[in-house]
C-alpha positions as CSV (number, residue, x, y, z in Angstrom):
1,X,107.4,59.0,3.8
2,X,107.0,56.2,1.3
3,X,103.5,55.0,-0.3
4,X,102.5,52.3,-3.0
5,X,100.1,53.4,-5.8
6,X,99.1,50.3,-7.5
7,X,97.4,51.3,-11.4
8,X,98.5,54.4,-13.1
9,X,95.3,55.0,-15.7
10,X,93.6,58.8,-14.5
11,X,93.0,57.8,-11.2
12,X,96.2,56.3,-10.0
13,X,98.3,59.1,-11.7
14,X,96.6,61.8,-10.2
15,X,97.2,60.1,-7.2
16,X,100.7,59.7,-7.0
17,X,101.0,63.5,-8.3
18,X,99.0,64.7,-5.3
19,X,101.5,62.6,-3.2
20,X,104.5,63.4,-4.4
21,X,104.0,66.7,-4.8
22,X,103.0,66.8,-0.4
23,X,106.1,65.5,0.2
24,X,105.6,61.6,0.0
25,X,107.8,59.3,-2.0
26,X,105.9,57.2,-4.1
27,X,106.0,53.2,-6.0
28,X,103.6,53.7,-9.0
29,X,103.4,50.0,-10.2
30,X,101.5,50.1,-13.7
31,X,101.1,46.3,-15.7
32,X,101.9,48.0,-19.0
33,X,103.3,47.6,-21.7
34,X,103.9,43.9,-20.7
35,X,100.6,43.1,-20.0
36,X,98.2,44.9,-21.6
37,X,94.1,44.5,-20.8
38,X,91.3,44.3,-23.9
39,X,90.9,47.8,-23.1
40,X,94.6,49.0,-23.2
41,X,96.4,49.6,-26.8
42,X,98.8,52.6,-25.3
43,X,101.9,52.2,-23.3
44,X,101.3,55.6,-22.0
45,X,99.8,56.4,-18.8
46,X,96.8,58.2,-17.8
47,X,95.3,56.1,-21.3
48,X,92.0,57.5,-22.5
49,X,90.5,53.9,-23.5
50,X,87.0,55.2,-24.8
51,X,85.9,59.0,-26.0
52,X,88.1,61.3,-25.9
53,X,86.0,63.9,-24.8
54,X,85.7,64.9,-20.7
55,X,82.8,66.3,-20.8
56,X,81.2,70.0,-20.2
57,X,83.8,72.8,-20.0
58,X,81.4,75.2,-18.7
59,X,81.3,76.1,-14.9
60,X,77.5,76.1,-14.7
61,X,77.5,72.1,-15.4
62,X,78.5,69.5,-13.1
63,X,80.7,67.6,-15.3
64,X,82.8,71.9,-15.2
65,X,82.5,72.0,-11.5
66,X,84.0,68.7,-11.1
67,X,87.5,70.1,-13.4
68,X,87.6,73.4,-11.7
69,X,87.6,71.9,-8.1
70,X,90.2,69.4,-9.4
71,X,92.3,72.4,-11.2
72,X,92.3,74.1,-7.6
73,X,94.0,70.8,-5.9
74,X,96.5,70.5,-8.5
75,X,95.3,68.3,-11.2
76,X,97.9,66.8,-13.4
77,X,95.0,65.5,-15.7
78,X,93.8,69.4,-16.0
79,X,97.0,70.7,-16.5
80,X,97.5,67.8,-19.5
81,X,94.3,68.7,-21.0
82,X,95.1,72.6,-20.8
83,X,98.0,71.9,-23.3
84,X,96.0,69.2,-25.7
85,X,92.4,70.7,-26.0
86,X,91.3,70.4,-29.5
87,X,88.0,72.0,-30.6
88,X,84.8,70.3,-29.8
89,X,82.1,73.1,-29.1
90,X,81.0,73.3,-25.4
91,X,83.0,70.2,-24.1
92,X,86.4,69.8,-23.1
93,X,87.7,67.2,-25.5
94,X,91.8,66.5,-25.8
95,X,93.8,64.5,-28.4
96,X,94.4,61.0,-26.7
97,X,97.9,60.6,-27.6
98,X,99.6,64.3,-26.2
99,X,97.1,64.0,-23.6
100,X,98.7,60.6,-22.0
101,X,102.0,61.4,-23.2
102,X,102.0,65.0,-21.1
103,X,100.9,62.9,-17.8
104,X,103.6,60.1,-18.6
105,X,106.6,62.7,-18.9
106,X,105.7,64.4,-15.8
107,X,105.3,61.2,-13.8
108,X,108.2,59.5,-15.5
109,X,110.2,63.3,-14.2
110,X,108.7,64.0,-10.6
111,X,111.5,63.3,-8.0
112,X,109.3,61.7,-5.4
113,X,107.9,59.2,-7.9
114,X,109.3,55.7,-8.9
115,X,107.1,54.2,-11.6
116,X,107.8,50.4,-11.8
117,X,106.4,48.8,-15.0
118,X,105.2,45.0,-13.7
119,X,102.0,43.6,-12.7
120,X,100.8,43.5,-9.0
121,X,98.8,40.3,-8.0
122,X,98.8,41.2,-4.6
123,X,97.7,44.1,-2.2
124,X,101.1,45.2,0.2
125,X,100.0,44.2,3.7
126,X,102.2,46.6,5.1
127,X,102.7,50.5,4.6
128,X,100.1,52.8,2.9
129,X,98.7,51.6,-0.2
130,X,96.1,53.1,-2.9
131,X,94.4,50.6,-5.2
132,X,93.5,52.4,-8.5
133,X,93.8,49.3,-10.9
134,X,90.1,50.5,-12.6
135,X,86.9,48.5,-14.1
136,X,88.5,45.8,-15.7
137,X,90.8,44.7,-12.3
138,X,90.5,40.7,-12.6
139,X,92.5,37.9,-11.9
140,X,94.6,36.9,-8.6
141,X,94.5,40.7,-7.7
142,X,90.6,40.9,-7.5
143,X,90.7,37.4,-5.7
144,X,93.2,39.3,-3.1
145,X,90.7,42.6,-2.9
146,X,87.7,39.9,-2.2
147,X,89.7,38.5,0.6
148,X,90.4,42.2,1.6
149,X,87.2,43.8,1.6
150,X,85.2,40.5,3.3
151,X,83.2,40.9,0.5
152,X,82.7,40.4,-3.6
153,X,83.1,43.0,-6.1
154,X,80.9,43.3,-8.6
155,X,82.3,41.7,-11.9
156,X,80.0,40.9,-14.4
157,X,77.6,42.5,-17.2
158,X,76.6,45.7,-15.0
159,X,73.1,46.7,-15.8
160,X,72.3,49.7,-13.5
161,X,69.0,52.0,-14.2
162,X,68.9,55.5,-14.9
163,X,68.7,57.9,-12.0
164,X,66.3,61.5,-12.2
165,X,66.2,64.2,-10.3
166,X,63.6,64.2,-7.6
167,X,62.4,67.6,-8.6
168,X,61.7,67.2,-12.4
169,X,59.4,64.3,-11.7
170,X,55.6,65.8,-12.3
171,X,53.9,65.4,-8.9
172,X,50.8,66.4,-10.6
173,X,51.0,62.8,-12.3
174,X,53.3,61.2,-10.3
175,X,52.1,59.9,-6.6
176,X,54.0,58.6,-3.5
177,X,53.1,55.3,-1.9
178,X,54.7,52.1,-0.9
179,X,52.9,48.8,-2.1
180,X,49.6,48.1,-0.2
181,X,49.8,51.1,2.4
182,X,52.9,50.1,3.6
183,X,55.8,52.9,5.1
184,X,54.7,56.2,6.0
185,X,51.6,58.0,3.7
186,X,53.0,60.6,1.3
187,X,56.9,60.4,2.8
188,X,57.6,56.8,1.5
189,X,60.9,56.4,-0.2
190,X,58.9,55.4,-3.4
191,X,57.7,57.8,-6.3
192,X,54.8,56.0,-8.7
193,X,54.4,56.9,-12.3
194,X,50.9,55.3,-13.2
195,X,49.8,54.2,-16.9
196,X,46.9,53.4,-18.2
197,X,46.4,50.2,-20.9
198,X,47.1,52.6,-23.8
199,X,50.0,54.8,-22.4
200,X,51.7,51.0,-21.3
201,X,50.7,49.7,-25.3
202,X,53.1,52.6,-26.8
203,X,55.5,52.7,-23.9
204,X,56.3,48.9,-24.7
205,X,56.3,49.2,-28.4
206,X,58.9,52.2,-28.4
207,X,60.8,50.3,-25.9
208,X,61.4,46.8,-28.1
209,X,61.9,48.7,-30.8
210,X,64.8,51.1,-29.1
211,X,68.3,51.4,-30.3
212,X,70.5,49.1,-28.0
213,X,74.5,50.4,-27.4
214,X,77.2,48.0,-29.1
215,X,79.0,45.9,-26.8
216,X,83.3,46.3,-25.8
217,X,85.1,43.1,-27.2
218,X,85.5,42.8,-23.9
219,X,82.1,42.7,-22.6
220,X,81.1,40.2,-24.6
221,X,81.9,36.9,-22.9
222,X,80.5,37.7,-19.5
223,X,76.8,36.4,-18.3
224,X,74.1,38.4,-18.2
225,X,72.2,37.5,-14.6
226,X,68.7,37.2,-14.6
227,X,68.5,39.3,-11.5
228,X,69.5,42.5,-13.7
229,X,68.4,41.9,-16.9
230,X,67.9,44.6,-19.4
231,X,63.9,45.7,-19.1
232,X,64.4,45.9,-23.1
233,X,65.2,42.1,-23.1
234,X,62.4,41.4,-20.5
235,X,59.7,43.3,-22.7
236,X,60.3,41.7,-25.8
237,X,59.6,38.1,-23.7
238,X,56.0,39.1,-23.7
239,X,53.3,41.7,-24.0
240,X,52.7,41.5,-20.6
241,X,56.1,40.4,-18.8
242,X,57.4,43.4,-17.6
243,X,53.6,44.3,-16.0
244,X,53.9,41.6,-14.4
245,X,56.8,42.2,-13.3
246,X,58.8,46.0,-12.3
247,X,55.9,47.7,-13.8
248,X,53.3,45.7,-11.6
249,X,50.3,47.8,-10.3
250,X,49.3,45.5,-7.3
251,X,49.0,47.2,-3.9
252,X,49.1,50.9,-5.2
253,X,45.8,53.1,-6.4
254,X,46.3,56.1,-8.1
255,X,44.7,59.1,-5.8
256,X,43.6,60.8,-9.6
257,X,41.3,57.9,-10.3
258,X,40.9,55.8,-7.0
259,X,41.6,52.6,-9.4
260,X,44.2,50.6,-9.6
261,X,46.4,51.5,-12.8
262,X,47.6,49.2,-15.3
263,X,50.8,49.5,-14.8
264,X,53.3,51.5,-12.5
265,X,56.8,52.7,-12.9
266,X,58.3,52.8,-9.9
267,X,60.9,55.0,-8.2
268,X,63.3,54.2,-5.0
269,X,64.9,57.2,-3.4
270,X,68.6,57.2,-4.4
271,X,70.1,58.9,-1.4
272,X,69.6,60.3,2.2
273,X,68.5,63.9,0.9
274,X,66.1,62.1,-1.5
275,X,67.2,64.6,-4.4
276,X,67.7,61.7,-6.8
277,X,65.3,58.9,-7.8
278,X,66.3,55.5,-9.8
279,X,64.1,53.8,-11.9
280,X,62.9,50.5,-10.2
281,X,64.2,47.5,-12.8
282,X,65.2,49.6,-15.3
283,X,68.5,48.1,-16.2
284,X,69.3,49.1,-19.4
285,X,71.6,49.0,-22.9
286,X,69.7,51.2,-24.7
287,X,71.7,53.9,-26.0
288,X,71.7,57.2,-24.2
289,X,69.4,59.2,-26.5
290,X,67.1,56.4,-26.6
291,X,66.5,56.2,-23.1
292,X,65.6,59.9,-23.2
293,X,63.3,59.3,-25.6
294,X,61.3,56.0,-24.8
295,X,61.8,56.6,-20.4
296,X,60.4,60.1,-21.3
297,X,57.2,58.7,-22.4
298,X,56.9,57.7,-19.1
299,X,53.7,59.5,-17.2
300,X,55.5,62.2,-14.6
301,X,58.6,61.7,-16.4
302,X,58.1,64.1,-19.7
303,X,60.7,66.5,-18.1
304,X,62.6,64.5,-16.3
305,X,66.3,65.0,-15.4
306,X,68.4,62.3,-16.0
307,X,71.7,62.9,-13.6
308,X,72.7,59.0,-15.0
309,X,71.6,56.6,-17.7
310,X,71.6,53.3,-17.6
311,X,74.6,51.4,-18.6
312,X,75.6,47.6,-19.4
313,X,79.2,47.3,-19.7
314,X,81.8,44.8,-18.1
315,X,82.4,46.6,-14.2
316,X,84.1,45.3,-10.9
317,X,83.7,47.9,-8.0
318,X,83.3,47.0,-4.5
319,X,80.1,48.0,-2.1
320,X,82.0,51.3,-0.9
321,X,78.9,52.2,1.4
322,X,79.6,49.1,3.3
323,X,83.5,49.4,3.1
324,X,85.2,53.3,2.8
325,X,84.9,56.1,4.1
326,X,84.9,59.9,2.7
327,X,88.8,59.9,2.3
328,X,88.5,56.1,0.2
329,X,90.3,54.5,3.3
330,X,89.0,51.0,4.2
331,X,86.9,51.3,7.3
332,X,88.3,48.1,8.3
333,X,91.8,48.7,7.4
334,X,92.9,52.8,6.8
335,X,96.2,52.1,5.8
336,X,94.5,50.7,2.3
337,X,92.8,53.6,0.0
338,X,90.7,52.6,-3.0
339,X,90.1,54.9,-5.8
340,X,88.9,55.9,-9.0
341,X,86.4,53.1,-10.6
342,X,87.1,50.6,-8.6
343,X,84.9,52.6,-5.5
344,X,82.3,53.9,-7.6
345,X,82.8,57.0,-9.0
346,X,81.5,56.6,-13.2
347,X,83.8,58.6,-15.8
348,X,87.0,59.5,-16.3
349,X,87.0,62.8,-14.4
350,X,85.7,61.3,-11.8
351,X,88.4,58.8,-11.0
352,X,91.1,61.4,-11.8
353,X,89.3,63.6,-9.3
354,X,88.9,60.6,-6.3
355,X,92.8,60.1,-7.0
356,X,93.5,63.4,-5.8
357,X,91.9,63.3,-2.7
358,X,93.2,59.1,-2.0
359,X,96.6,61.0,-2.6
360,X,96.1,64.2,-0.1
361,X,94.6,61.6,2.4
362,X,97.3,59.1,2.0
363,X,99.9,61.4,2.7
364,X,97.6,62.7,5.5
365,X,97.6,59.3,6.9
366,X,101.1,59.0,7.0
367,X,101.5,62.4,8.7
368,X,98.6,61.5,11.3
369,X,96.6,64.3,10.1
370,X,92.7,64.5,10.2
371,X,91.3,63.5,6.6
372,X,90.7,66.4,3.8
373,X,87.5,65.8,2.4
374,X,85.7,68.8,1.0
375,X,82.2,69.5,1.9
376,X,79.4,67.9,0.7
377,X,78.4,71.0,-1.4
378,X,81.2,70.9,-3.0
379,X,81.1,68.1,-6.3
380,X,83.8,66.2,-5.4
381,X,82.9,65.9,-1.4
382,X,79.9,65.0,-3.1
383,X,80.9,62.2,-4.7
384,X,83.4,61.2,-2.3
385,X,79.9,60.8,0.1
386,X,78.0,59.2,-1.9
387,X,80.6,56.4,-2.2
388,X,80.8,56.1,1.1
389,X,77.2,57.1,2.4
390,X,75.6,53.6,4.2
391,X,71.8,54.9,3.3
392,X,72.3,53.2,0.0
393,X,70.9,50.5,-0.4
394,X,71.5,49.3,-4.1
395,X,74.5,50.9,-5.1
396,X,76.0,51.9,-8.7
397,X,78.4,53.6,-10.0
398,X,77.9,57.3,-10.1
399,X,79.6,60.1,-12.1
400,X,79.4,63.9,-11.1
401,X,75.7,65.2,-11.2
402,X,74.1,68.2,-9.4
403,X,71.6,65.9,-7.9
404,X,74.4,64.7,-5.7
405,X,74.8,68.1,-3.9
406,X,72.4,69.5,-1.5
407,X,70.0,72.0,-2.2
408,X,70.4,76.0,-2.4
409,X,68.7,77.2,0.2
410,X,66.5,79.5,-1.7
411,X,64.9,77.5,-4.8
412,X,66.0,78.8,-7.8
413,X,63.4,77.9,-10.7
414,X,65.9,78.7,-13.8
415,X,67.8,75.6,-14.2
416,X,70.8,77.2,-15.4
417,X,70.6,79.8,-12.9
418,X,70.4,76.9,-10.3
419,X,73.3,75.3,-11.7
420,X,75.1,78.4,-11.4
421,X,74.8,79.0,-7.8
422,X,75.4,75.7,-7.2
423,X,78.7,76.5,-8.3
424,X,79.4,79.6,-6.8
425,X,78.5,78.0,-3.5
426,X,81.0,75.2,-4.3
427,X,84.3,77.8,-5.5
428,X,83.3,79.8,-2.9
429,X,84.5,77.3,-0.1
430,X,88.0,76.5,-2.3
431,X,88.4,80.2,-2.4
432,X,88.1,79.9,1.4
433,X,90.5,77.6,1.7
434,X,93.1,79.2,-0.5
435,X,92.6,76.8,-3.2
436,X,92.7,79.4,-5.8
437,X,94.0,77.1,-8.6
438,X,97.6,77.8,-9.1
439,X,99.1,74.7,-10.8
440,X,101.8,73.0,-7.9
441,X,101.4,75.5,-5.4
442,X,98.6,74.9,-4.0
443,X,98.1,74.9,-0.3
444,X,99.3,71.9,1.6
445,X,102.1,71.4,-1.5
446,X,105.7,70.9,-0.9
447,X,107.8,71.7,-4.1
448,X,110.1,69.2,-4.9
């Protein structure tokens, strides 16, 4: 058995480990060192291009839950940061340099794997391939995936809105309605956030005045499209602009008043369960404390849970609702997988973790076994769901959160609490499965 991994940042490495280490005999094709992105300055693999950090270490966060479950399939990008952790209080940060060079060692060592240093401007129309080539994939290989897919990525300056939990929006405050009476009364997909004149005065003031985040060298020559521009660019056009615009009132009355507010923040229903909420036009590079601050201010949202912020940042990732499935196959051709950034999944956890399962499934595909995708209550099934769920309708990139899994079915008021049987419920179906989290011997492995 014989598969092509094209990229080997997190994803593409974690990938060809899970592979290789099923029994498959792997082409990891990485550009580097000869041709290095903006983004790149290592020749290692696995390259940590921004913070160093991975987030949470604790099991009762999702950003914990997402390493465990990866740890229990055999993470190579666990086992590196197991043996280059330095301290940084609650999260799990490494040093950059032993980090990538444990993961290039072991790559450059395993048996089954045969990394070839050149660039690939082409997607192999024969065999099983995985695409892991990340955020910044340009060129005649992102003209090739275009012609792939059927469809356009996304490449340009990617302003998505932040995303709540459904239930930390204050329904005392907050109302449900669609615009004019339209959908069904009090089920509508739509959460309104009403202000009156003075609440809409301070919310606008706080928000031109709001700390924006620095653009990457590399972000800066792309075009910012009117469609998505920032709301802290549209509000400094005018007193009024964005009320007339995403925060426009017309066709909604607040049931507390009977009037018609002044303005309305508005927000869609995120996925199928309805347990997240984005922010309607809230594109945003305001920096991450900021937008807890001034979206805070927001009427209903003074408690809110953000599960994203917004972001603005140089992106290409294709519409994976319309295009995978759960395993990260093409739907309209299973012998390609597409992984890591490039499908969705926000953070570098999160690509590491949907290279594991493109690996396990690749292998599966050239065994002609059913796919392994864990259940939806578990974070990365989760994820690997949401990427590929067709309900949603404007899709962004999307990094492990607990808003993505469904509900316990008992409702647990202590957030931490919560967050903790969340998890349990997750380890419990590894523990299940025998996926205890013995590094290389995990079930399904074959040992070199």
């Amino acid at each position: 058995m014989r598969l092509t991994v094209i990229g080997a940042g997190l994803c593409g490495c974690e990938a060809a480990w899970a592979a290789a280490n099923r029994g498959a005999r792997v082409d990891l094709y990485e550009m580097k060192p000869a041709c290095m992105s903006p983004a790149h300055h290592s020749p290692l693999l696995a390259e940590l291009v921004c913070s160093n950090s991975l987030k949470a270490a604790r099991l009762e966060s999702a950003a914990g839950l997402l390493k465990e479950e990866m740890r229990r399939l055999g993470s190579i990008c666990m086992e590196a940061a197991a043996v280059s952790g330095v301290a940084a209080g609650g999260a799990l940060a490494v040093d950059r340099e032993v980090f990538s060079g444990y993961v290039t060692e072991k790559i450059r060592n395993h048996p089954r794997i045969r990394l070839i240093e050149e660039r690939v401007d082409q997607v192999p129309r024969e065999g099983v391939t995985i695409l892991a080539t990340g955020p910044l994939t340009d060129g005649a290989l992102a003209e090739d995936i275009k012609a792939l897919c059927g469809r356009d990525t996304l490449s340009f300056f990617d302003a998505a809105a932040p995303i709540v939990t459904a239930d930390s929006v204050d329904m005392s405050v907050a109302f449900r309605a669609s615009r004019y009476g339209r959908g069904e009364e009090g089920e509508g997909d739509y959460i309104n956030c009403p202000m009156n004149r003075e609440e809409y005065e301070a919310f606008c003031a706080a928000l031109t005045g709001a700390e924006a985040a620095p653009l990457k060298n590399f972000d800066k020559p792309l075009t910012v499209y009117e469609g998505c521009m920032p709301i802290e660019i549209m509000a400094k056009r005018g007193a009024d602009t964005i009320r007339f615009g995403p925060l426009k009132p017309v066709g909604l009355k607040d049931p507390r008043t009977g009037h018609r507010p002044w303005a309305v923040v508005q927000l869609r229903r995120e996925n199928a369960a309805g347990s997240m909420y984005n922010l309607v036009g809230f594109q945003t590079n305001l920096k991450f404390p900021e937008q807890k601050r001034v979206f805070s201010m927001i009427p209903g949202l003074r408690e809110a849970e953000f599960v994203r912020y917004g972001v603005m940042h140089r992106n290409s990732f294709i519409d994976s609702p319309r295009l995978l499935s759960a395993d990260f196959s093409l739907r309209a051709r299973p012998q390609v997988f597409i992984a890591g950034q490039l499908s969705g999944v926000e953070g570098y956890m999160e690509s590491a973790a949907a290279g594991i399962l493109a690996g396990i499934n690749a292998v599966g595909r050239l065994k002609g076994e059913a796919p392994f995708v864990p259940p939806d209550t578990a974070m990365t099934g989760a994820l690997a769901r949401y990427i590929s769920d067709e309900t949603v309708k404007h899709f962004q990139p999307m990094g492990a959160n607990f808003g993505v899994l469904p509900p316990l079915p008992e409702r647990i008021r202590d957030k931490q609490a919560r967050y903790a049987a969340l998890s349990a419920r997750s380890l419990a179906w590894f523990d299940a499965q025998g996926l205890t989290g013995s590094q290389g011997e995990e079930k399904g492995m074959t040992k070199p």
